[in-house]
C-alpha positions as CSV (number, residue, x, y, z in Angstrom):
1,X,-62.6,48.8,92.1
2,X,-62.4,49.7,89.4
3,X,-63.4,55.2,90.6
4,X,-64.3,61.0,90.1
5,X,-66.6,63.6,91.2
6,X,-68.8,66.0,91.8
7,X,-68.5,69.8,90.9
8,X,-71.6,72.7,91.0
9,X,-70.9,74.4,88.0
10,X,-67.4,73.5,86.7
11,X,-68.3,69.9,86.6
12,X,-68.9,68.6,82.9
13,X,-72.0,66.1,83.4
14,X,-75.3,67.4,84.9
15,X,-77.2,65.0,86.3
16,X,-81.0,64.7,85.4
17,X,-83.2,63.0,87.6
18,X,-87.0,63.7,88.2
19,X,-89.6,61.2,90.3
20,X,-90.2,57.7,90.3
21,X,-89.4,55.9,87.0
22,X,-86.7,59.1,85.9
23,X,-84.2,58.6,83.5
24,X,-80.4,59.5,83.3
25,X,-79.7,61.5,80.8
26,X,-76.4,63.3,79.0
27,X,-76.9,66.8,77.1
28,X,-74.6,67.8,74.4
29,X,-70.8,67.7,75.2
30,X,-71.7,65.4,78.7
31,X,-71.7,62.0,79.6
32,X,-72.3,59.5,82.1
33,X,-70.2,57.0,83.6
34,X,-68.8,55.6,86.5
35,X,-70.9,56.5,90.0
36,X,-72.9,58.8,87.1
37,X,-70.9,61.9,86.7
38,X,-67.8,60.6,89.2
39,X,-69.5,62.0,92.8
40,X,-71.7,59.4,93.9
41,X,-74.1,61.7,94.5
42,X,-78.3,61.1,93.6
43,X,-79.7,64.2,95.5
44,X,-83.4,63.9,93.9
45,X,-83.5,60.0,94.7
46,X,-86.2,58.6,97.2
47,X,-84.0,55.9,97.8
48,X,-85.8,52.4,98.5
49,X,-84.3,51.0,101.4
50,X,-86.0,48.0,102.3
51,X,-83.8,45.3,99.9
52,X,-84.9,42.0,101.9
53,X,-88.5,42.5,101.3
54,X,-91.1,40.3,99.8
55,X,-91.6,42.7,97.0
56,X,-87.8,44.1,96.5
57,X,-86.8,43.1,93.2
58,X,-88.0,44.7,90.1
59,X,-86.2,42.7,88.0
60,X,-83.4,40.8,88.2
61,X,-81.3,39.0,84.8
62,X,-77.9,36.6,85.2
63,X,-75.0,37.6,83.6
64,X,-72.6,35.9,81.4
65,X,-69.4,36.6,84.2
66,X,-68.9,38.5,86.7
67,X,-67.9,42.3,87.1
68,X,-66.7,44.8,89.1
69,X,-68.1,47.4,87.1
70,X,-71.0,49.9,87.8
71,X,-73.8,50.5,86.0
72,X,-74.2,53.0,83.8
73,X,-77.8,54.5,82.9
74,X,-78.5,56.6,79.7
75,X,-82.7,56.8,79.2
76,X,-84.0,53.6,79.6
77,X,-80.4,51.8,78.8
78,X,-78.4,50.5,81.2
79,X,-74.4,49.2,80.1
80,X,-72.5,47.1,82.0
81,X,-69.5,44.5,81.5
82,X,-68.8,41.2,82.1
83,X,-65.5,38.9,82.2
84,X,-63.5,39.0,80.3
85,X,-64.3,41.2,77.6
86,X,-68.7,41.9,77.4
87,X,-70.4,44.7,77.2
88,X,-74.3,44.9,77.5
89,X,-76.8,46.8,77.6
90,X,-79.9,46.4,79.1
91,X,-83.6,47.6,79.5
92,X,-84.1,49.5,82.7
93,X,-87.5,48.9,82.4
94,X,-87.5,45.1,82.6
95,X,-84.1,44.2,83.2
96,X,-83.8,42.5,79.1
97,X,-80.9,42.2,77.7
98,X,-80.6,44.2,74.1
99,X,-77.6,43.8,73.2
100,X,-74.5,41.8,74.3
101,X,-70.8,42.3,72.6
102,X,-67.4,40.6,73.2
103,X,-64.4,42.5,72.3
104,X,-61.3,39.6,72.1
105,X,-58.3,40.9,71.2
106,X,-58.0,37.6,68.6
107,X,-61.7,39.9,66.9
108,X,-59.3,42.4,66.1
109,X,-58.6,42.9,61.9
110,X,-54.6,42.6,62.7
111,X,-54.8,39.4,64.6
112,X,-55.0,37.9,61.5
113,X,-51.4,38.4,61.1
114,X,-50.6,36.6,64.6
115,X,-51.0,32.9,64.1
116,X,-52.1,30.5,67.1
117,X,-52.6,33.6,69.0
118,X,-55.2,31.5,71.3
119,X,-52.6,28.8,71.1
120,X,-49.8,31.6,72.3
121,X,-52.0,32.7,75.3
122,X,-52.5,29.5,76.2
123,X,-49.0,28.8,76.5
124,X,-48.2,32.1,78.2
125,X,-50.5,31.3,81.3
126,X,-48.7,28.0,81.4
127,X,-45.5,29.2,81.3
128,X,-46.6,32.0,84.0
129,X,-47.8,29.3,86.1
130,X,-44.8,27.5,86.0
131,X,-42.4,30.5,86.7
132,X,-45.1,31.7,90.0
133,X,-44.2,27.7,91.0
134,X,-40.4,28.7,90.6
135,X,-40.4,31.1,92.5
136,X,-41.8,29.4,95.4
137,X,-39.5,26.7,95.3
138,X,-37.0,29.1,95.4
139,X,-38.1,30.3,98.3
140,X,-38.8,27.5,100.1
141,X,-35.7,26.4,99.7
142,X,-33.9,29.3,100.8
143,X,-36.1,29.1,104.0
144,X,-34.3,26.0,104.4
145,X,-30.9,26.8,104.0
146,X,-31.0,29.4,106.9
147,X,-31.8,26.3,108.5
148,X,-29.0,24.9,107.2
149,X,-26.6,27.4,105.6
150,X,-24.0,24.8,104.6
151,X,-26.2,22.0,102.8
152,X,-25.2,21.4,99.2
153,X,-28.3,19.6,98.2
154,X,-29.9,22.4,98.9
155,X,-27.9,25.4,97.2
156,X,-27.9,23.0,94.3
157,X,-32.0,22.7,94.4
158,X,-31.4,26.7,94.4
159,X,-29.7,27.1,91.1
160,X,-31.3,24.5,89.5
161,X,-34.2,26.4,89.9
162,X,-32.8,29.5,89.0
163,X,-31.6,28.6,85.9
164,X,-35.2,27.0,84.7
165,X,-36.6,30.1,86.2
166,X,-34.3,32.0,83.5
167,X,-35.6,29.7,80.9
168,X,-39.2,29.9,81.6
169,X,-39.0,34.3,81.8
170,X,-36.9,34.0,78.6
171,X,-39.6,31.7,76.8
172,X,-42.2,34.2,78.4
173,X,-40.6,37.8,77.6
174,X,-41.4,38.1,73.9
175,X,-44.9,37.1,74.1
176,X,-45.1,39.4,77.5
177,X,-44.2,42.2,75.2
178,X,-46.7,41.4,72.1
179,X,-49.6,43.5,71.6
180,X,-52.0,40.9,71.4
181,X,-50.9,39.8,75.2
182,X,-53.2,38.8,78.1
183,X,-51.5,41.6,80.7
184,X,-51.2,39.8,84.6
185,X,-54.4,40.4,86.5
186,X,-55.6,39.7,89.7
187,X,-58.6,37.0,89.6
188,X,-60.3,40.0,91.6
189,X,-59.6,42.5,89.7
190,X,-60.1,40.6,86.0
191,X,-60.4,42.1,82.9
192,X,-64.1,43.8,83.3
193,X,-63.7,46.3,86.1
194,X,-63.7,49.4,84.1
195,X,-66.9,50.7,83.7
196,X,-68.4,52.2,80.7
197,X,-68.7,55.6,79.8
198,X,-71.9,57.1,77.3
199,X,-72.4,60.6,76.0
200,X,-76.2,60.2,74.5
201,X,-74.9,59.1,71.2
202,X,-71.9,56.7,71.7
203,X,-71.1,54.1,74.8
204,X,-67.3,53.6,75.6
205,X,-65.4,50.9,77.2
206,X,-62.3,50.3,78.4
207,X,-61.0,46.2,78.4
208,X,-58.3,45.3,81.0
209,X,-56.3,43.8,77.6
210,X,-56.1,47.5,76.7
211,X,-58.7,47.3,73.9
212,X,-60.9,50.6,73.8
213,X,-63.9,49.9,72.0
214,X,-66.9,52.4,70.7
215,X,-70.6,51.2,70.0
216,X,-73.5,53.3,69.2
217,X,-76.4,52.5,71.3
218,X,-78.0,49.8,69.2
219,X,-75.0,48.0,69.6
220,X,-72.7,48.6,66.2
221,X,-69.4,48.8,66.8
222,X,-68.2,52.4,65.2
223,X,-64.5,51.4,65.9
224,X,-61.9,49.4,68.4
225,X,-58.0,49.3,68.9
226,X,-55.9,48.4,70.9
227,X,-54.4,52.1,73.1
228,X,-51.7,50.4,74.9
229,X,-51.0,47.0,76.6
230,X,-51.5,47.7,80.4
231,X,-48.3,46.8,83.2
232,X,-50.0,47.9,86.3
233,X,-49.5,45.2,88.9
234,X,-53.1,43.3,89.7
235,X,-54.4,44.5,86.3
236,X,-56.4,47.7,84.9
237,X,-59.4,49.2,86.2
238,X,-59.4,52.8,85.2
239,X,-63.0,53.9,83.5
240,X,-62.8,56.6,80.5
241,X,-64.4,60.3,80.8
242,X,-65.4,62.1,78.2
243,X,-64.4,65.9,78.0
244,X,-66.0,67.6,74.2
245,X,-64.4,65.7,72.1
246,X,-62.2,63.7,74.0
247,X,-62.3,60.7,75.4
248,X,-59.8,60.0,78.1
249,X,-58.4,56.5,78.9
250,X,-55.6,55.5,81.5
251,X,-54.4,52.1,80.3
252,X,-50.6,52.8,80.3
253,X,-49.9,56.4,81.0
254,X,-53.1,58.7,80.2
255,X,-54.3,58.9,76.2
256,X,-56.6,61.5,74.5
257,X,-58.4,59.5,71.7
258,X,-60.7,61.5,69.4
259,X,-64.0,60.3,70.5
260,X,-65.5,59.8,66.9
261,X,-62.3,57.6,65.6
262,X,-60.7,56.0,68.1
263,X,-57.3,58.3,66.8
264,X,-54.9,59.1,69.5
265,X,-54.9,62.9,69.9
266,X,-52.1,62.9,72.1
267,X,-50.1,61.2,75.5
268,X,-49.6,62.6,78.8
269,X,-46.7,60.4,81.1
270,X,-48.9,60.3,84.0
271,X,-48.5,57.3,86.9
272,X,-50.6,54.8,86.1
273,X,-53.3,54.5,88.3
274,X,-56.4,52.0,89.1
275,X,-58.6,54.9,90.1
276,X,-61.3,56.6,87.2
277,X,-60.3,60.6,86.8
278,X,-62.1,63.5,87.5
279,X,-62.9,65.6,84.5
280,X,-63.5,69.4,85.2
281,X,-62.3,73.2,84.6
282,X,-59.9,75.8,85.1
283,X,-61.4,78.8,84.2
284,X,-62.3,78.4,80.4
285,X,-59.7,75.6,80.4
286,X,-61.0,71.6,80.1
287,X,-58.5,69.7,82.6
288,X,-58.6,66.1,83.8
289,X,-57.0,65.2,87.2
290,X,-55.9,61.7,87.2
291,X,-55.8,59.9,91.1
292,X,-52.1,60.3,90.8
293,X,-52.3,63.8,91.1
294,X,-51.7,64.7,87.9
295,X,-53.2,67.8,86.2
296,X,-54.1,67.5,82.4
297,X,-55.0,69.7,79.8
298,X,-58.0,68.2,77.8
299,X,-56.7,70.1,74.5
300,X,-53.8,68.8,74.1
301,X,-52.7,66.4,76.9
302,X,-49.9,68.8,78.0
303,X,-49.5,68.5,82.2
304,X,-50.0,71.3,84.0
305,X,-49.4,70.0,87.6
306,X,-47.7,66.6,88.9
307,X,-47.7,65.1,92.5
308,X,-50.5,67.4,93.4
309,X,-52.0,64.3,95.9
310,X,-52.6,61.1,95.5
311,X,-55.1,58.1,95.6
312,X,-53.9,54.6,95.1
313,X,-57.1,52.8,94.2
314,X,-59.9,55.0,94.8
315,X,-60.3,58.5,92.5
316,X,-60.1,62.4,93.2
317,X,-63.5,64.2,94.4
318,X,-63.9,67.8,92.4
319,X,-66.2,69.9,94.3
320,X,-65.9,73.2,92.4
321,X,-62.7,74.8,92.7
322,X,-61.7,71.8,95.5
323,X,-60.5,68.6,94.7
324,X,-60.0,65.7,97.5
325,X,-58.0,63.0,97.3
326,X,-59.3,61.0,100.2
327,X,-57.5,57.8,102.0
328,X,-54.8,57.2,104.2
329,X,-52.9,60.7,104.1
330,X,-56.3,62.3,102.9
331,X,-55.8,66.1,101.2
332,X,-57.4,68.8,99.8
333,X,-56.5,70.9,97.1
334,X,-57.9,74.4,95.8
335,X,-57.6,74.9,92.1
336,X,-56.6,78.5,91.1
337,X,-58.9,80.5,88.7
338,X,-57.3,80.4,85.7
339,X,-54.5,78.3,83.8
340,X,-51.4,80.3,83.0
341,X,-48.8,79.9,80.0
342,X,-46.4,78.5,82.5
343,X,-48.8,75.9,83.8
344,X,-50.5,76.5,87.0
345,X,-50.1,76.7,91.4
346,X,-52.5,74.7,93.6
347,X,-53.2,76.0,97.0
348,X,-52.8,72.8,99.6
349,X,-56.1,73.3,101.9
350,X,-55.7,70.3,104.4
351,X,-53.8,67.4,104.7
352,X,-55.3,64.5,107.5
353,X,-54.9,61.1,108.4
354,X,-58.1,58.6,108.8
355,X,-57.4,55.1,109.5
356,X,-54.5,54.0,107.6
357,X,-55.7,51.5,105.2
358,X,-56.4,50.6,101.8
359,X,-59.1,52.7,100.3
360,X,-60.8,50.6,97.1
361,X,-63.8,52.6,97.8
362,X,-64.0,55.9,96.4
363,X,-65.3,58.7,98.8
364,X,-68.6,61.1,98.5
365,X,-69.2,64.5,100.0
366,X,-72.4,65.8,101.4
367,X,-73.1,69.0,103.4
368,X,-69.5,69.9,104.0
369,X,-68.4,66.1,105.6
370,X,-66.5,63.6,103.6
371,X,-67.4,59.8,103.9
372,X,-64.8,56.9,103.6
373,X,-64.4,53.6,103.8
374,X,-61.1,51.2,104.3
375,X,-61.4,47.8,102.9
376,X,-61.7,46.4,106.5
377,X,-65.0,48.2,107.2
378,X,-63.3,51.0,109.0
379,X,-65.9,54.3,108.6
380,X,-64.5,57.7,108.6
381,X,-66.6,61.5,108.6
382,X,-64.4,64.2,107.6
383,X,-64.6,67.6,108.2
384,X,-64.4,69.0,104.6
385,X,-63.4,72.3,105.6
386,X,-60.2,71.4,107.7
387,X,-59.8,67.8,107.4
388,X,-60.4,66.7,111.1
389,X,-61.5,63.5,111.9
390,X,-64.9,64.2,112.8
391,X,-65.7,60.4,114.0
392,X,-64.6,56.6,113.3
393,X,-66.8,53.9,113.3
394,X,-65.9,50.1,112.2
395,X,-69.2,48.9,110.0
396,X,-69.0,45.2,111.5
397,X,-70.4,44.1,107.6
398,X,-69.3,40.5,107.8
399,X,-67.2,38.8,105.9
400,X,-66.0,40.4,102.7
401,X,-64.3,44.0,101.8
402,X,-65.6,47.2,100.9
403,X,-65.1,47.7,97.5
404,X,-68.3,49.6,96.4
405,X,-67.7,53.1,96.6
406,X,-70.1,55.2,99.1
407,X,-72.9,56.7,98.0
408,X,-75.1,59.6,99.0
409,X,-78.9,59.4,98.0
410,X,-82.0,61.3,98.7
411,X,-80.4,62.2,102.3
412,X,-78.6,59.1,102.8
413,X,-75.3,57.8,102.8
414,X,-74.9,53.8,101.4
415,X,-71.6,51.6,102.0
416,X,-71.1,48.1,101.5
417,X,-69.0,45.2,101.1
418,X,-68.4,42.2,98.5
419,X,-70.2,40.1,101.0
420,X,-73.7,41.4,99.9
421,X,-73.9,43.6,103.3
422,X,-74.7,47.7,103.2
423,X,-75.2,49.9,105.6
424,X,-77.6,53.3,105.2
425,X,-76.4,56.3,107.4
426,X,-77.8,59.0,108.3
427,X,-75.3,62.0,107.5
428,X,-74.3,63.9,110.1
429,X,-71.3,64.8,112.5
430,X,-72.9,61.8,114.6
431,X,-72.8,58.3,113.8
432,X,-76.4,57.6,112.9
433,X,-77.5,54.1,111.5
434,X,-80.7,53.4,109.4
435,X,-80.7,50.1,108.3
436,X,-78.8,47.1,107.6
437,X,-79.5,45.2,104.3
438,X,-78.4,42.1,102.3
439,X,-78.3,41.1,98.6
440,X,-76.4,39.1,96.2
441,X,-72.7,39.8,96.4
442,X,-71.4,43.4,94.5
443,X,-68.7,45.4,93.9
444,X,-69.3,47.8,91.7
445,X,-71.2,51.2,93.1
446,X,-75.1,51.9,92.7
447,X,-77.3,54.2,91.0
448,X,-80.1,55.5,92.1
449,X,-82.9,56.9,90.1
450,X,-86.6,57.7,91.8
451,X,-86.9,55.2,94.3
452,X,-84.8,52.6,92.5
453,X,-81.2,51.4,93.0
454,X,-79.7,49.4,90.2
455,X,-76.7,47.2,91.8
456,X,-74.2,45.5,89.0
457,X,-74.2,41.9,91.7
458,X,-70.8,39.6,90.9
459,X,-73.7,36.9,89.5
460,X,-76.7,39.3,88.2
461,X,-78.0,42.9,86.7
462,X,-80.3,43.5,89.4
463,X,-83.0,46.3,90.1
464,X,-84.2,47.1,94.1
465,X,-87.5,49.5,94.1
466,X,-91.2,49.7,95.7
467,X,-93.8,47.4,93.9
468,X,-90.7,44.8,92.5
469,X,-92.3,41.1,92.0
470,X,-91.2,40.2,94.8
């Protein structure tokens, strides 16, 4: 859920990975994040593919809550999340945990000025409950009076209900409005799907409450604040990037925050998306290209393109000078060389259609074919030069939907669904399975380093690799 991508030379993180037992590391100015660096892509994996055998599992540690986040690997640290507000970060060597933080919103220094605040969210959820139970009997009972159009009984049960349902909102709207509010989420989606972001000195994390949060990597918490109080429907899941000095969240709108302070530099009024951006360059010019198709200078947050494309849930693929925005009314943009006073022109390459669905999982490119994935298991290869359809194939994963996003490693492509099923494909302009696997239930996407493949599972931080203990 809770998803950027991959770019030759204009891309801003450089991924490092060497042989069995490698490490993921950022170099000045870079950082990793979610899928790595936004593709998907682990080229110099020797990807371990054998996940149900009796010596799979090099480790494997219970988390406090579930996530929908994915791992993020810096050296031999791994950060991930858990509901609703934990961040860890773990060993990749053994799987320990070394650190483990909450970040309430009640933790904050101002809270202290809001009394009962637990009390207040408390009564919030209640009074939410109790206005979703309005509703329905609102509906129920206009259901019956097209049944009935002239019954007084029931156009009395009507505004009766109306007016309490205009109590309950009133009751509701000035604690809706606080900054210390629990935003509306989907039990899905929670409050942990973002994943973390770290550029070698600092990790980042974005809560669904709108709390960004900054820890060095022993675990000290250099500063947290509150950006904005998210009112995306089904609840925020946007991960930050990094550009220089800039760290980028989309938690109402899209925010530059100094990195170092947690300051706001400025605010760009982009759509508000679920989808992670894709952080890359014009030219000599830092941009960020948020899944709404918005085009944003890093500097100083002015827009230089709207409406570009869009992605709903998934997020844009940079591949040099090309960005996709791949699901249902799929398209591909070139980015022109430089960035001009007046802002700037894209060139439309392609526009297609694969199966018309929702797309929670983000794409990944390989060899000049996109690969996608509706929620309902539905496959798609496209032609990344000219946007054809260059075959359709429904997985057939079982029960569950396909939120991990795919990923290419060491020659092969990986999708799966929240049911614990993944498929490994053989890339190609032919429809070409390798194996069929099963683990504990996941949403987030993998990494792969060496022959390992570090899964964030709904339950567990788990590791998949050649001489596990079985």
């Amino acid at each position: 859920m809770g998803k950027r991508q991959t770019g030759a030379a204009s891309m801003l993180m450089i991924l490092v990975a060497t042989a069995l037992g490698a490490s993921i590391g950022a170099s000045a100015g870079d950082f990793v994040g979610w899928r790595t660096d936004g593709s998907g892509r682990y080229p110099d994996a020797a990807p371990f593919i054998d996940w149900e055998g009796p010596a799979a599992t090099v480790w494997s540690t219970p988390m406090p809550a579930v996530s929908n986040s994915s791992p993020v690997i810096y050296g031999e640290r791994l950060f991930t999340t858990a509901e609703p507000s934990t961040l860890l970060c773990l060993s990749t060597t053994d799987g320990s945990i070394l650190w483990e933080r909450t970040n309430n919103l009640e933790d904050l220094p101002e809270a202290a000025d809001v009394p009962d605040m637990q009390e207040r969210h408390e009564r919030a959820r209640e009074l939410r409950k109790q206005i979703n139970q309005t509703h329905g009997t609102i509906r129920k009972a206009q259901a019956d009076l097209k049944d009935d159009p002239d019954n007084a009984e029931i156009k009395a049960r009507i505004a009766a209900a109306r007016e309490a349902l205009a109590t309950l909102q009133a009751e509701v709207k000035p604690y809706n409005e606080a900054w210390y509010s629990l935003p509306d989420v989907n039990p899905t989606n929670g409050y942990a799907s973002a994943t973390p972001a770290c550029d070698g000195e600092y990790v980042y994390w974005v809560a669904g409450t709108g709390l960004v949060v900054c820890y060095d990597l022993e675990g000290n918490r250099q500063w947290a604040r509150v950006v904005a109080k998210p009112t995306i429907a089904w609840g925020s899941s946007s991960s930050p990037v990094v550009s220089g000095e800039t760290l980028i969240v989309q938690v109402k709108g899209m925010t530059g925050l100094d990195k170092r302070t947690g300051e706001t530099l400025w605010e760009a009024a982009v759509p508000d998306a679920w989808g992670t951006a894709a952080v890359t360059q014009i030219g000599e010019t830092p941009v960020v290209i948020s899944p709404s198709g918005s085009i944003v200078r890093v500097a100083d947050g002015v827009v230089l393109a709207s409406d570009v494309a869009k992605v709903e849930f998934a997020g844009p693929l940079v591949d040099g000078d090309v960005v996709y925005f791949v699901e249902h009314g799929g398209k591909a943009i070139r980015l022109p060389g430089t960035v001009d006073e007046g802002g700037l022109t894209v060139e439309t390459l392609w526009a297609t259609q694969p199966n018309k669905e929702r797309y929670y999982a983000s794409a990944a490119l390989h060899d000049g074919l996109l690969y996608a994935c509706t929620r309902y298991q539905v496959f798609s290869c496209i032609d990344a030069a000219d946007g054809s359809i260059v075959y359709e194939q429904n997985l057939n994963l079982g029960k569950g939907e396909v939120y991990p996003s795919i990923t290419f490693a060491g020659g092969l492509i990986f999708a799966g669904n929240d049911g614990g099923s993944t498929v490994i494909i053989r890339p190609g302009r032919v429809y070409e399975e390798v194996a069929r696997q099963s683990s504990q239930s996941y949403r987030g996407s993998p990494v792969f380093i060496g022959d390992r493949v570090y899964i964030r599972g709904l339950q567990s931080m788990f590791c998949l690799g050649s001489g596990g203990e079985g």
